[in-house]
N, C-alpha and C positions, 0 to 999 in steps of 0.2 A: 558531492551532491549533484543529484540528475537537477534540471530542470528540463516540464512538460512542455508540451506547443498544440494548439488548438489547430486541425485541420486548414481552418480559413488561415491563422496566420502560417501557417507553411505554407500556403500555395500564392500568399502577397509576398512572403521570402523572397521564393523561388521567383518570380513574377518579377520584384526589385532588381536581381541576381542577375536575368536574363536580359532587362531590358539595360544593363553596364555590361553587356558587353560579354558574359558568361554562357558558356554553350549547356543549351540544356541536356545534347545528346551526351556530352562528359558526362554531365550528373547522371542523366539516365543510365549512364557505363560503370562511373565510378558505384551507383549503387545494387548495377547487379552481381560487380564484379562483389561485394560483400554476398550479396544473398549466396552465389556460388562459394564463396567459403565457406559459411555454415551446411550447405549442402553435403561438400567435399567431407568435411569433418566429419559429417554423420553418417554417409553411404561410401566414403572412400571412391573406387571403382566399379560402385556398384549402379545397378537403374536405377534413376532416380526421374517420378515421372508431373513435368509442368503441367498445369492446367491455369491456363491463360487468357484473360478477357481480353477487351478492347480498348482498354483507358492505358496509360503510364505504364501501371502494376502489369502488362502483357507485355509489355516492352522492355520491362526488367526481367519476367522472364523469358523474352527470348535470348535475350543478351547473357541471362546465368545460365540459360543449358545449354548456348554455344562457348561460352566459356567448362564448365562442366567437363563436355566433349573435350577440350583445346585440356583441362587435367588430366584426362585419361578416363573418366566415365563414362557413362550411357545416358541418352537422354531422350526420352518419348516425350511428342509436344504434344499436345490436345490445344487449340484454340476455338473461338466461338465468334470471334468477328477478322473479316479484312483488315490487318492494320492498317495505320496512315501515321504523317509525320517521324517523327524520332522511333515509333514504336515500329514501323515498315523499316526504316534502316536496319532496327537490328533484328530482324525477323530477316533479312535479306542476308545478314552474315551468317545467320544462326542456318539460312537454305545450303550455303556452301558446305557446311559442315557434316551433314549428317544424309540419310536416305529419305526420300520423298515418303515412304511407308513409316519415318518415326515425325511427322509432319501432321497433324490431322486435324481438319478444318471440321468440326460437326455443331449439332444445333441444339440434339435432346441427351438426356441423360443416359439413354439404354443405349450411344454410340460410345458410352466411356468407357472403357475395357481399363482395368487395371493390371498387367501381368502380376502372377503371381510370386515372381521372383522380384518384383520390385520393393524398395528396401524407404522409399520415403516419395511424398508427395507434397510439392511445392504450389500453395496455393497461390498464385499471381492472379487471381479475378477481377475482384474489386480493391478499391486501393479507399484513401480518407476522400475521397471527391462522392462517394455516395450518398444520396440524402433522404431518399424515399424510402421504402421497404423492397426486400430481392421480390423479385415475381419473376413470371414465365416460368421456362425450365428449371432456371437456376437455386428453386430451394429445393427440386430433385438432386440436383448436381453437389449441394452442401449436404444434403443428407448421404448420398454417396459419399463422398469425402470423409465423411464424420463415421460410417459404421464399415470403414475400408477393413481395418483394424492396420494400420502401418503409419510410420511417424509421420506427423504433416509437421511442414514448417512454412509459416505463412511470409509472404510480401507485405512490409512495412506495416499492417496491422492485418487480421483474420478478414477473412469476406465478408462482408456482414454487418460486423461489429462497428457501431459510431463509434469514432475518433473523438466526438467531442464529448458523450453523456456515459461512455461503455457501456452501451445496453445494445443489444441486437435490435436489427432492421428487420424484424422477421425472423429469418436463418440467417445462422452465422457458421464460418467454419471454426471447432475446436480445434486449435494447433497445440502441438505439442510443443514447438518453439517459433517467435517470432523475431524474423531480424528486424529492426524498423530503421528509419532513416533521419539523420541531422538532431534529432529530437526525441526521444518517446513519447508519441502521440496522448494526449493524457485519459482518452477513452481508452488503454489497453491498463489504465490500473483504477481509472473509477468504476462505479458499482458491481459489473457481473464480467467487466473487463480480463480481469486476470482468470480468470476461469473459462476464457476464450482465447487467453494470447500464451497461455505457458513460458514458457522460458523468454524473459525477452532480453533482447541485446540490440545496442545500438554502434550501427555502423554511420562512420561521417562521413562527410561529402566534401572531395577536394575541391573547394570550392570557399573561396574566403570571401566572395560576397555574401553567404548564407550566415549573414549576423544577425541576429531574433536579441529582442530584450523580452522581458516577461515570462509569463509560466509560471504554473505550478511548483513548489522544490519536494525532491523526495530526496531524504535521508539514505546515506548508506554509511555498510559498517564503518567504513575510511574515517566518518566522519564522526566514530565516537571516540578515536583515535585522538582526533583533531580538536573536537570538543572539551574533551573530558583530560586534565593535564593527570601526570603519573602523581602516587602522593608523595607528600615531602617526607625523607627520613626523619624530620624532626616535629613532623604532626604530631598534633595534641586532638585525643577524642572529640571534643569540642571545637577543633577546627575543621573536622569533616563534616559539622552540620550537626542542627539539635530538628529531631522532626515529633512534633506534636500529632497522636492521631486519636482523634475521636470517634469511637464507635465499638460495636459487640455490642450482643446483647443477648436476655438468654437464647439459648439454639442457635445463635450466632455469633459465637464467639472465635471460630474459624477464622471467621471475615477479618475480624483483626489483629487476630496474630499472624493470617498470611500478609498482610497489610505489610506489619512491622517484619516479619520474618524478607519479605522482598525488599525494603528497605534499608535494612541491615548488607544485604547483599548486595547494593547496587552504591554503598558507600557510607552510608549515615554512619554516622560518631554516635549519637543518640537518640533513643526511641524511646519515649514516653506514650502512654495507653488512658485514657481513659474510658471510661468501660461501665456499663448498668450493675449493679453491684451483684446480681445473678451471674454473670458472665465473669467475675470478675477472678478467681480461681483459675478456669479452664484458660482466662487467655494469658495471665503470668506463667503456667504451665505448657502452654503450647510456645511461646514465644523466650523463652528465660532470659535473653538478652536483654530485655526491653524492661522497664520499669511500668507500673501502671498503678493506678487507683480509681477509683469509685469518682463518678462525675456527678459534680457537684459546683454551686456558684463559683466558691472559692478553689476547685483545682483546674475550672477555666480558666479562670483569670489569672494563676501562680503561672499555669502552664502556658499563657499566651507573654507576658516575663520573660520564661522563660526561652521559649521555642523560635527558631531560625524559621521554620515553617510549620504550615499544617497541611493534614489532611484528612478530611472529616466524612463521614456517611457510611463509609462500610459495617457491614451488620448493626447498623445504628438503630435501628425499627422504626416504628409510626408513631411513638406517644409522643406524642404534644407538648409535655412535661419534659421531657429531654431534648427535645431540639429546642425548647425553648431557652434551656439552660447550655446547651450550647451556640445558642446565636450567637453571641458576642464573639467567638471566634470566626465564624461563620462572615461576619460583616465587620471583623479588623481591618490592617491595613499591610497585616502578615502573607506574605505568597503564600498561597493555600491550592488544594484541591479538592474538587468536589466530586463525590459520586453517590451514588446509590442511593441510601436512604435519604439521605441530604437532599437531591436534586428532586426525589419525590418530595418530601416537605415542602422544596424549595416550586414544585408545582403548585402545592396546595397554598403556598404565601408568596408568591410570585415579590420578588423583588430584585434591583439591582446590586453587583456586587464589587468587591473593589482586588484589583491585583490577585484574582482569581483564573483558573482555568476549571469549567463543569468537563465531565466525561462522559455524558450518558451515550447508552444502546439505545434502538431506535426506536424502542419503547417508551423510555426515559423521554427520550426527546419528543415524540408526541403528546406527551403527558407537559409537559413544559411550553409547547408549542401551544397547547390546548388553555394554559393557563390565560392566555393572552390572546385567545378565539381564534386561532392559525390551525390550519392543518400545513403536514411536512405536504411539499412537493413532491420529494420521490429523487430529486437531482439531490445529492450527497456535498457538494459543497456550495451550494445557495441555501441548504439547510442550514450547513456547518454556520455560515456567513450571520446566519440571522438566529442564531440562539445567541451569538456572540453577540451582536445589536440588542435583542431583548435583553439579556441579563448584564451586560457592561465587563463581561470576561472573556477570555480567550474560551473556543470551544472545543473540545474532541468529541467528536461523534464516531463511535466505533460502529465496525461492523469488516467484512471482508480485508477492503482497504480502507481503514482508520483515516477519517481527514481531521488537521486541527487547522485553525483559525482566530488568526487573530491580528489584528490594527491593520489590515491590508495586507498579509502575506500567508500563502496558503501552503497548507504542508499535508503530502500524499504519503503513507506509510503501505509499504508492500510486503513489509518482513510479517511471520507468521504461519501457521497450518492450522488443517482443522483441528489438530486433536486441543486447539485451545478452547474449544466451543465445549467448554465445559464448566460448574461452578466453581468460584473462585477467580477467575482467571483475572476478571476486573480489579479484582482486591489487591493481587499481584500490581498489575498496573497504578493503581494507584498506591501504592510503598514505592514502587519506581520511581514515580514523577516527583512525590515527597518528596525524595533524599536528595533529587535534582536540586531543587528546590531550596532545599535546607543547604546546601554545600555553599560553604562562606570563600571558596579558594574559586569556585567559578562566576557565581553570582548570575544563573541562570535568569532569564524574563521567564511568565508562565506560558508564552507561545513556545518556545526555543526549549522548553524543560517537557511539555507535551508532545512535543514530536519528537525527541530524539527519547525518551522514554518509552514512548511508542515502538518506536526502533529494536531499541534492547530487548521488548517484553518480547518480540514477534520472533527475534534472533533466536531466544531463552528458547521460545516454546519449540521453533526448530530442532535445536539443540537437541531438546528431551523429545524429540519427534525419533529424532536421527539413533536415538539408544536406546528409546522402548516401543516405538511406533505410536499413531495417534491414535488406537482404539485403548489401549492402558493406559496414557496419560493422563493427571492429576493434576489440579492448580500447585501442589506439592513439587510435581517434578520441574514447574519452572520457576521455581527455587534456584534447586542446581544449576541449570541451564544460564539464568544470569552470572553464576561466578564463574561456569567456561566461558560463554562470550566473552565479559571483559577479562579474563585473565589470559584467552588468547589475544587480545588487544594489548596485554603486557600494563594493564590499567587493576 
């Protein structure tokens, strides 16, 4: 598991770090001797061409394309200000190395030449110390960068991009890969983040003053490994979790057999359906592993008896008449999840819930936020922070980068592609978090079962990304894709 770090706290880090005694020009070295690896990796011996500000981030490049050089590379410099401090030292090593003609001090954007033999561009401009919006030349210079057509790989986060909301300052540069440093920045995976940082990898910093508490956590595969134990040869169906799910309805019967069908797949022992009695056919037909019937007072109430967990709302619809009749599951005291049609109901009858986690999109959650005379902010997890306050549950708030929330501990989820941005996909997700849920050998919380479900779904859709591409993708094909993830996890 990553955890993130907010701009300001890296630079009190660094700032503790330095003031016991810790050279910052190390740091500055040890971090461009990384950027220079990821360079070396992807251009070998080829040009590879810096463009380098005035802050830190120029000083890391000068120090990666004199290292670079010292691998056996090429390295063209483009800078835009005079250094000083630590970023002058290594701009003076970087002079010994190379010719005064691959050296080049300019001011506007029609001075940038890019050869055409060069094989990647290393943005070192702006580093997390930016706060305003780019101006002057410099969103000529990002726009250059951005329609070059050759791999950039940026310095510690893209130029541009807040460190701390992931939203551009204006222009940002789109990188193809970013290395970043001690931490990942957590504006390179909140809102429009990951769609300006590409690839990112964290390089550390020899440097054992740089101790940070706090942050963001983001899940990785490692950690479903770690999570999630192997089953026992002598499991009993029953002790992988009984999962109640209520919903379907007609024209939406889909919704709940992909429900249970992703459930089934991500471990549940058992899956019970309840269903509008229209719907009720097609989704024992689409689902056959699952049992189901007709919802009614009394197969709420058998199936809340009997069930490890729930999860309720997909293809549930708007009548009034049936979430009434499923309240009581609704406001148990059974781990549950909530989406879809539920969270709309649950707009129109705003109440508190218990041992819950909602999932709305950002839809969902305006419409929820609206129950209680809010509008979203637009910042992704001060949103997340406060569905979780209004309703008394953990929250996931999907969208790009999935955030959940809950009692104080925040969780970033990066796994995922587009081809999920399609129907169904939510449905998927919530049969995930279910069977989390429902599994009696873990005993998952609904923060800890929303995030790392979160995980699996993003992995899954990868998966089915990687075998049929994301324009034919179906909430169907991440089906499959949950049982190759975890069955490459040996789970």
């Amino acid at each position: 598991m990553q955890k993130t770090i907010t701009p300001e706290k890296m630079r009190s880090t660094e700032k503790n770090a330095f003031a016991a005694g810790k050279s910052s020009l190390s740091a500055m070295k040890c971090a461009a001797r990384g950027l220079s690896k990821a360079v070396f990796a992807y251009v070998k011996f080829g040009l590879a061409v810096f463009i380098c500000g005035g802050g830190g981030n120029g000083g890391d490049g000068f120090y990666a394309a004199k290292t670079h050089i010292e691998n056996g590379g090429e390295a063209l410099v483009y800078y835009f200000k005079e250094p000083s401090g630590d970023s002058l030292e290594c701009y003076r090593e970087l002079k010994t190395m190379t010719h005064a003609e691959n050296l080049r001090l300019i001011s506007k954007a029609s001075e940038l030449q890019i050869p055409k033999r060069a094989m990647a561009i290393v943005d070192c401009l702006f580093g997390t110390g930016l706060s305003g919006e780019v101006s002057g030349s410099y969103p000529e210079i990002i726009e250059k960068i951005n329609s070059c057509g050759i791999y950039v790989i940026s310095c510690d986060i893209p130029s541009g991009l807040s460190g701390l909301t992931g939203l551009p300052l204006g222009s940002a540069v789109i990188a193809d890969e970013t290395i970043t440093f001690h931490r990942p920045k957590q504006g390179l995976y909140l809102a429009r983040g990951r769609e300006f940082s590409g690839k990112v990898s964290v390089c550390p910093l020899e440097t054992r003053g740089l101790m940070t508490s706090g942050g963001y956590n983001v899940l990785e595969s490692s950690d479903i490994a770690r999570l999630i134990p192997k089953r026992k040869e002598s499991a009993h169906k029953g002790d992988a979790g009984k999962l109640l799910i209520i919903g379907g309805s007609y024209g939406m019967a889909g919704a709940a057999a992909l429900c249970g069908g992703a459930a089934f797949r991500t471990g549940a022992g058992l899956v019970r359906i309840l269903t509008e009695p229209p719907a009720l056919s097609a989704v024992q037909a689409l689902c056959p592993c699952a049992t189901a019937a007709e919802i009614s007072a009394k197969s709420v109430e058998e199936g809340l008896l009997w069930a490890d967990a729930i999860a309720i709302g997909t293809g549930l619809g708007m009548k009034k008449s049936i979430y009434d009749t499923a309240l009581p599951a609704l406001l148990s005291e059974k781990p549950k999840v909530v989406d879809a049609d539920a969270l709309n109901q649950l707009a129109a009858n705003p109440q508190r819930l218990n041992n819950a986690v909602i999932t709305p999109h950002i839809g969902e959650a305006a419409r929820l936020f609206a129950a209680h005379g809010k509008a979203l902010s637009g910042e992704t997890v001060n949103d997340c922070k406060t569905l979780s306050e209004l309703y008394g549950s953990a929250a996931l708030l999907k969208g790009h980068s999935s955030v959940v929330y809950d009692s104080g501990e925040t969780y970033i989820n990066i796994s995922g592609c587009a081809g999920m941005a399609v129907g169904g996909s939510g449905d998927v997700l919530t049969g995930i978090i279910g069977a989390l849920l429902a599994d009696r050998e873990t005993n998952f919380g609904v923060g800890i079962a929303a995030a790392l479900g979160a995980l699996i779904h993003g992995l899954a859709g990868e998966n089915a990304a990687g075998r049929i591409g994301t324009r034919s993708m179906t909430a169907m094909d991440e089906l499959d894709g949950i049982s190759a993830v975890l069955s490459a996890l040996g789970r």
